[in-house]
N, C-alpha and C positions, 0 to 999 in steps of 0.2 A: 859598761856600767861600773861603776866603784864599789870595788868588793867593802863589807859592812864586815867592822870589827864590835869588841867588846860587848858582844850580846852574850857570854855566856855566864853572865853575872844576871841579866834580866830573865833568863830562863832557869836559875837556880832560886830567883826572889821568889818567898814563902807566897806573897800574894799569886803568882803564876803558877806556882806547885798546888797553891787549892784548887785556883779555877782550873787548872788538869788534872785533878781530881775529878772533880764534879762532872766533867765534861765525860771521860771515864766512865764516870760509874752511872752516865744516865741511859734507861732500859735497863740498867742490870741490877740494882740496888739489891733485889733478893736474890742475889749469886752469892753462893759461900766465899769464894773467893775475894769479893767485894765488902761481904761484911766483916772477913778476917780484917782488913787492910783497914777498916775503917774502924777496927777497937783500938788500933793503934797506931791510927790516923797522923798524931802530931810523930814518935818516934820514926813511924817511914818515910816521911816528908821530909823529919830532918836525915835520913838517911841519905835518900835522895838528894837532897840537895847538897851532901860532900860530896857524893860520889860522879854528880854534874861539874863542880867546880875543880875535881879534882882528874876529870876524866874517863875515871874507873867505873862505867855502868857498866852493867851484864844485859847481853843481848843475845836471844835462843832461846833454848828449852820450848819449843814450839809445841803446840798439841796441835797434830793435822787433822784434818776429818776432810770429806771428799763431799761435794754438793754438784748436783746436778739443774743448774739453773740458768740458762738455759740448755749449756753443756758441761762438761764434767771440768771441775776445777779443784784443785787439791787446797783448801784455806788451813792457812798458819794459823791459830790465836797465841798470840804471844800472853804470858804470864800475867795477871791486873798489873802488878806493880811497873812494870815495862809499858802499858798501854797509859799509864799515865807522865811517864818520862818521855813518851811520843808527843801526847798531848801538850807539855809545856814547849816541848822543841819548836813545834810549829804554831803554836799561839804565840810564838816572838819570830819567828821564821817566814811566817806565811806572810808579811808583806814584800819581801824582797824573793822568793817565790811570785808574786805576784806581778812583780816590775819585770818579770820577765816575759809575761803571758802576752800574747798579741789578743784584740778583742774578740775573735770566734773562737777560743780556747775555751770549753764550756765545761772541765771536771775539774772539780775540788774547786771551786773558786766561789766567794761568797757573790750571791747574786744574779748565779749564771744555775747551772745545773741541766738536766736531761731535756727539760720541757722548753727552757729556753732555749736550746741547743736545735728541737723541733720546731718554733715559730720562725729563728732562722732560718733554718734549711726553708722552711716553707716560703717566707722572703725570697732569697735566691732562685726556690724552683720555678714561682710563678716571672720571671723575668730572663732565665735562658733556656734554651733548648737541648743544650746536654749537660749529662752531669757526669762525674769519674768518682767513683767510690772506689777506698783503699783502706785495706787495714793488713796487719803484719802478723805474720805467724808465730805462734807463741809469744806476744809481746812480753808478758812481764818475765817470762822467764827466760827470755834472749835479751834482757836488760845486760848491757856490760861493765862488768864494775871498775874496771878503768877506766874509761870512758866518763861511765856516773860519776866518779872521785874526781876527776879532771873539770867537768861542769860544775861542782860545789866548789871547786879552787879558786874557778872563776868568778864566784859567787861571794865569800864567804873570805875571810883574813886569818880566822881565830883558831887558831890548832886544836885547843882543847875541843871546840865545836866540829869542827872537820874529825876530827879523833871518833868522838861521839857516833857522829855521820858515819864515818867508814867502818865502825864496827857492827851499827846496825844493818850497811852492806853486807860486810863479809858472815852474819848470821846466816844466812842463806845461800844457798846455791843450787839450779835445776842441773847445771854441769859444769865445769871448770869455771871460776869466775865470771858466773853470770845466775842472772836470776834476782828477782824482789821479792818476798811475800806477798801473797794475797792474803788481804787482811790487816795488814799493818795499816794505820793511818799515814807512817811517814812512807810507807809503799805508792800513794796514792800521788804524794805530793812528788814525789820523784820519779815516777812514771813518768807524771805527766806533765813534769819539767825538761823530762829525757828528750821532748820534739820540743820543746821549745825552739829551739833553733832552726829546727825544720820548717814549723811556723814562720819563723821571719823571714826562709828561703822561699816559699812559696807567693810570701805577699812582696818582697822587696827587690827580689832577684826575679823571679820566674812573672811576677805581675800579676797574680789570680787573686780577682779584686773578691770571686764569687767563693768565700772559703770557709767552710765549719768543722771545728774538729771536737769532738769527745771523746777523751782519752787516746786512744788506737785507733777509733774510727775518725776517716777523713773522709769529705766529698768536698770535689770542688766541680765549679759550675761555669759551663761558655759556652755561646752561642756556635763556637766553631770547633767541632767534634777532632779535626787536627790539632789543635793547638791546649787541645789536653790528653789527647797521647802524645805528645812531646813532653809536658809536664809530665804526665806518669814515668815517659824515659828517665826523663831526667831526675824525677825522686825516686827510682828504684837506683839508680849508681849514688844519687846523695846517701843513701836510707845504708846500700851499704858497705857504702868506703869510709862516710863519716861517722855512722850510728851501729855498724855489724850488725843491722835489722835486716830483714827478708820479707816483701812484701809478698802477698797472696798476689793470685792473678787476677786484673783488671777488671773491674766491675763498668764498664761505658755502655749506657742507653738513655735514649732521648726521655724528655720529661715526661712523656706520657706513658709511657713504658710504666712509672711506677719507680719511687727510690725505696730501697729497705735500708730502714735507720731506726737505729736505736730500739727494736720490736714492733716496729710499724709501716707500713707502707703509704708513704707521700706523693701521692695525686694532686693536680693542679687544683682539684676545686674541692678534695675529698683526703680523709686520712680514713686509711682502715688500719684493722688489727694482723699482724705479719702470722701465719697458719703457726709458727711455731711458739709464738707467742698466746693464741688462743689455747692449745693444748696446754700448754705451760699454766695461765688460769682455770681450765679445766682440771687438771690434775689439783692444783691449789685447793680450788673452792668445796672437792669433793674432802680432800684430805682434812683440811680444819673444820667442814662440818662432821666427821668421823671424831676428831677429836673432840669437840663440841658434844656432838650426845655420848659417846663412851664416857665423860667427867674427865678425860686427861687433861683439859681446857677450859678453865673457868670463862666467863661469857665476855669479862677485859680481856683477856689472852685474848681468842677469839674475835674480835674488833679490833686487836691491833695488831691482828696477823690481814684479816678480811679487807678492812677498809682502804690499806693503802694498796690492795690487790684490783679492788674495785676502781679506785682513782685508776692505774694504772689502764683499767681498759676504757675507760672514761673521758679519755683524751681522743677519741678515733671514735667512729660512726658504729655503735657495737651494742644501742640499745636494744634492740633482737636479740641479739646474740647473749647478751646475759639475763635478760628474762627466759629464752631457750634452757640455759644453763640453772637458773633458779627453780624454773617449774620441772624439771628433770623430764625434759623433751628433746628429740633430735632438732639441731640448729640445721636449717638447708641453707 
């Protein structure tokens, strides 16, 4: 593909600096941090936009905090002012980000997302009889920034923008030149840019016509339970002689076995909820309604914590199970 120059004058233009603004500051608008930046809205914008055209952003000053959802993850927030300099890079970036993606790429990509990532796999399940599930250990933080800086070269012409890029790399690190934030928005696009290439090794090279990935997680699908532990051989020496990633051991059973994806278990005729995933809304549902009647929770807070917790189990056969959950009864 032809690497894209002269974008870093369209990612400095005032109209792209708002719209990553707003992009920014939506959910947070009553964050102090937020309404600082926005008394003086036009002065940091034009701040921002020398310090794009000129190179010189600041990247770091992370505040960690640690979430346990579904397991323990250390999340970056980077500074407003940085989350919105993320925000213009990839509102001019995310198409050519996206010329890289092959069609079962289903994270960060407009139109794709978690749920379509699960009608897929459901697709494939009901049509072969094995499936290989793969994901890598500590992905984001076995990201290699050599490596990553080498794929945006391949990408990308513009120094000042590569500049930019490589310094929001080197903000981080889990150990010697490696590691992305959790949290960052441009974390997300270069994650899961990082397989792109693995992507088009699996469809173009290896032939697995039956393939879904989001982010880290991979499952691919054939009738002939050999001919994807060969693939698996074969993408653990791709994963890490080209990518210094380290794949988990082997997830292979036939369709009826059950896939675990994405917090769910996929059956041929049935989706349920994955046991850790129910705990995971159990703990939730109890927590926000504690907030809810102590007042630490006005009743908006409270539905836009609730509701997208409820969608979540909503997707999977789990009508019992959250009226269980509602009437404060044991679920069998």
């Amino acid at each position: 593909m032809k690497r894209q120059g002269h974008l870093i004058e369209k990612i400095a233009d005032f109209e792209n600096l708002y719209l990553a603004f707003y992009k920014a500051k939506k959910g947070k608008a009553d964050k102090i941090d937020v309404l600082n930046y926005e008394k003086q809205l036009q002065p940091n914008l034009k701040e921002l936009h020398h310090h794009i055209l000129s190179g010189n952003v600041t990247a770091g000053n992370y505040h960690y905090f640690t979430i346990y959802d579904p397991k323990k993850r250390l999340i970056c927030a980077a500074p407003f002012g940085q989350r919105v300099l993320h925000h213009a890079l990839m509102n001019i970036c995310h198409p050519f980000f996206e010329k890289c993606q092959v069609f079962d790429s289903y994270a960060s990509r407009i139109g794709k997302g978690t749920y379509a990532a699960l009608e897929r796999a459901k697709f494939f399940y009901k049509r072969n009889k094995w499936f290989l599930k793969l994901d890598f250990r500590k992905y984001f933080d076995s990201l290699d920034h050599t490596i990553l800086k080498k794929q945006l070269q391949r990408l990308f012409k513009d120094d000042r923008l590569l500049n930019i890029l490589g310094r929001i790399i080197d903000s981080y690190s889990a150990e010697q030149d490696k590691g992305v934030p959790i949290g960052n928005l441009t974390s997300q696009y270069l994650a899961n840019h990082y397989l792109a290439q693995l992507d088009h090794y699996i469809k173009e090279v290896l032939q697995i016509k039956a393939y879904v990935r989001y982010m880290d997680d991979l499952v691919l699908w054939h009738d002939s339970k050999d001919i994807l532990i060969n693939a698996g051989l074969k993408l653990q020496q791709f994963a890490e002689c080209g990518l210094k990633l380290v794949l988990k051991p082997f997830c292979l059973n036939k369709h009826s076995h059950g896939l675990p994806f994405l917090g769910y278990l996929i059956y041929p005729e049935q989706v349920r909820l994955a046991h850790r995933s129910r705990i995971r809304f159990i703990k939730k549902y109890h927590s926000y309604e504690a907030k809810l009647k102590s007042g630490t929770w006005t009743q908006k807070e409270y539905q836009n914590h609730i509701l997208p917790a409820i969608a979540f189990t909503e997707y999977a056969d789990t009508r019992k199970f959250r009226k269980c959950i509602i009437a404060g009864v044991e679920c069998k």
